[in-house]
ZAVO-603350 format. One line per 10 residues: number of its first residue (from 1); their letters; for each residue x, y, z of N, C-alpha, C. Coordinates in steps of 0.05 Angstrom, whole numbers, plus 5000, padded with zeros to 4 digits. Layout:
BEGIN
NUM	a	X,Y,Z,X,Y,Z,X,Y,Z ~ ...
This chain:
BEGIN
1	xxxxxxxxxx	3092,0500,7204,3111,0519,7215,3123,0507,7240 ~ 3111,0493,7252,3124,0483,7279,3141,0457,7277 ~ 3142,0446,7247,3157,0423,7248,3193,0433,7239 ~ 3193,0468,7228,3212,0469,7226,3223,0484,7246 ~ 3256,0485,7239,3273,0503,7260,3256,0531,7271 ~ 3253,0525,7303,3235,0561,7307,3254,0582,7310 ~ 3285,0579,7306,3292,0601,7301,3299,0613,7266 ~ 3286,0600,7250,3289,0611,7221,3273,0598,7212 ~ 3246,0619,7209,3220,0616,7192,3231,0635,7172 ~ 3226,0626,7147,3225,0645,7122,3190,0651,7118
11	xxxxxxxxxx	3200,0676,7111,3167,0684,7110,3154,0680,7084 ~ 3166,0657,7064,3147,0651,7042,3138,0631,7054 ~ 3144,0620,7076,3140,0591,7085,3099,0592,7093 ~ 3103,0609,7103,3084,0630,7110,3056,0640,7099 ~ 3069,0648,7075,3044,0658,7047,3036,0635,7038 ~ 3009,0633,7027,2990,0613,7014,3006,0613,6987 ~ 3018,0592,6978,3029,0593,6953,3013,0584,6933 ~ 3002,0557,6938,2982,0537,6924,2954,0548,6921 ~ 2946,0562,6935,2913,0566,6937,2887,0569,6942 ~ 2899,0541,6951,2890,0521,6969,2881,0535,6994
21	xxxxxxxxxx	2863,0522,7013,2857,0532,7036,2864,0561,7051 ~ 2858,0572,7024,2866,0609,7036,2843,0624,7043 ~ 2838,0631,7059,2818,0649,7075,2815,0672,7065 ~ 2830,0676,7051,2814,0707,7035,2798,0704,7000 ~ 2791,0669,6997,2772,0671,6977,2742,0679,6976 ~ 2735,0682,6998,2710,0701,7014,2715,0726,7001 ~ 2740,0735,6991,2741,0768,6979,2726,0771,6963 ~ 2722,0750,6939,2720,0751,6920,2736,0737,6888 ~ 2750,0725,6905,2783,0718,6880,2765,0691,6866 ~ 2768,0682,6839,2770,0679,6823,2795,0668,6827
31	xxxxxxxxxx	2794,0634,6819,2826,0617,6812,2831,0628,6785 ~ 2830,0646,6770,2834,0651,6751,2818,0643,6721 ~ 2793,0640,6723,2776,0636,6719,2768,0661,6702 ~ 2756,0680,6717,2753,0709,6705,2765,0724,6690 ~ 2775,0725,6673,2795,0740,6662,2792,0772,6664 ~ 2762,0779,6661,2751,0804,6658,2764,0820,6678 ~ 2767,0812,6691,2763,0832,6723,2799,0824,6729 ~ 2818,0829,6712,2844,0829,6721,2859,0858,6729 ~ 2843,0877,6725,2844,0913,6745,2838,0897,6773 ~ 2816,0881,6777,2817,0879,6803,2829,0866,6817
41	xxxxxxxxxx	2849,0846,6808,2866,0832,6810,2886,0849,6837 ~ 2900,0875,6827,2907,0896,6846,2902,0895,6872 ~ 2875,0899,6873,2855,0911,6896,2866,0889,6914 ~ 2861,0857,6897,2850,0838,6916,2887,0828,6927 ~ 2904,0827,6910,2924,0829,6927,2944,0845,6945 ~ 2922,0866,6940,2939,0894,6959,2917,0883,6988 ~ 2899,0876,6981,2873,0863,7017,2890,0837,7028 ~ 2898,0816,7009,2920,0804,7017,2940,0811,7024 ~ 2956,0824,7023,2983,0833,7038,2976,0851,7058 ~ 2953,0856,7056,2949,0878,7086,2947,0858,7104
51	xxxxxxxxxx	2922,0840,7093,2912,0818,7120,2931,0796,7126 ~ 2957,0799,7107,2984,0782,7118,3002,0794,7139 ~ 2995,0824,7138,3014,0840,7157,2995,0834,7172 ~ 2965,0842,7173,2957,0837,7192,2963,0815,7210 ~ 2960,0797,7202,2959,0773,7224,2991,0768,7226 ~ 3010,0782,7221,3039,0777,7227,3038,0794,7252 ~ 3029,0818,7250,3025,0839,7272,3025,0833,7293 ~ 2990,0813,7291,2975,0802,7308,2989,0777,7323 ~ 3006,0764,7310,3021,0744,7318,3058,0754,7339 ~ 3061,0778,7320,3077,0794,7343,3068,0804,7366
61	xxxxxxxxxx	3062,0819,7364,3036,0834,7387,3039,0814,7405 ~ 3027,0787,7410,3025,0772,7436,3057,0747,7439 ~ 3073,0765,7424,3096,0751,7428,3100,0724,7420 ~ 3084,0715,7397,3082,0683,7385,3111,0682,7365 ~ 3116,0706,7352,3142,0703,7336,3147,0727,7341 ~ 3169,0732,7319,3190,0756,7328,3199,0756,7298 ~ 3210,0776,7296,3232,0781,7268,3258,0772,7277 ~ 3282,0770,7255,3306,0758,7265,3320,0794,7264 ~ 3346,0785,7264,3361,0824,7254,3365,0825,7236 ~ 3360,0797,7215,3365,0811,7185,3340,0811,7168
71	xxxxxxxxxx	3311,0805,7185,3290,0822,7181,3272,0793,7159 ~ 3286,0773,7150,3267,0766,7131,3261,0728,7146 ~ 3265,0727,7158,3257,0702,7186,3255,0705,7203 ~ 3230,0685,7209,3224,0694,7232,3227,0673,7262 ~ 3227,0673,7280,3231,0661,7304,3196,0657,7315 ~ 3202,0630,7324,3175,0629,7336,3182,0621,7380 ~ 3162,0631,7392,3179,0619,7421,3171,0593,7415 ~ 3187,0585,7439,3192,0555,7445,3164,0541,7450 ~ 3155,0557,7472,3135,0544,7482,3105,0542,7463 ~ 3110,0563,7436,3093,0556,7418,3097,0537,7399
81	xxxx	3114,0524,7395,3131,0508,7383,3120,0481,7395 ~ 3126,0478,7412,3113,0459,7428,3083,0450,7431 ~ 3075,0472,7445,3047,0463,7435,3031,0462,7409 ~ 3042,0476,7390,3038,0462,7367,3041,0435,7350
């Protein structure tokens, strides 16, 4: 995130696309592996998109990014930019 422009983050940039190193395999997720349990499939990406708002929240809240005015990029400050 910090290697690109900090005034236009797109927020897929954002979401775990690959898999890979995602912090919510502690839920319980299955790479797809399980077939059985695809009802729970739901559950587990409705706990994912909460704990994505969450930590968007969390990252507003102390002023690390911002939304733009047309709502779907985001701005990060400078000085986080930097130290990253």
């Amino acid at each position: 995130m910090s290697l690109f422009n900090r005034q236009g983050i797109p927020k897929a940039l954002l979401r775990d696309q690959g898999g890979t190193g995602n912090r919510y395999e502690s839920l319980g997720a299955d790479s797809g592996n399980n077939k059985e349990s695809n009802g729970d499939n739901s559950a587990l990406d409705t706990s994912i998109n909460d704990g994505f708002k969450d930590d968007i929240l969390a990252l507003r809240n102390y002023l690390f990014i911002s939304l733009t005015t047309d709502a779907t990029t985001f701005k990060m400050h400078g000085l986080v930019q930097l130290a990253t």
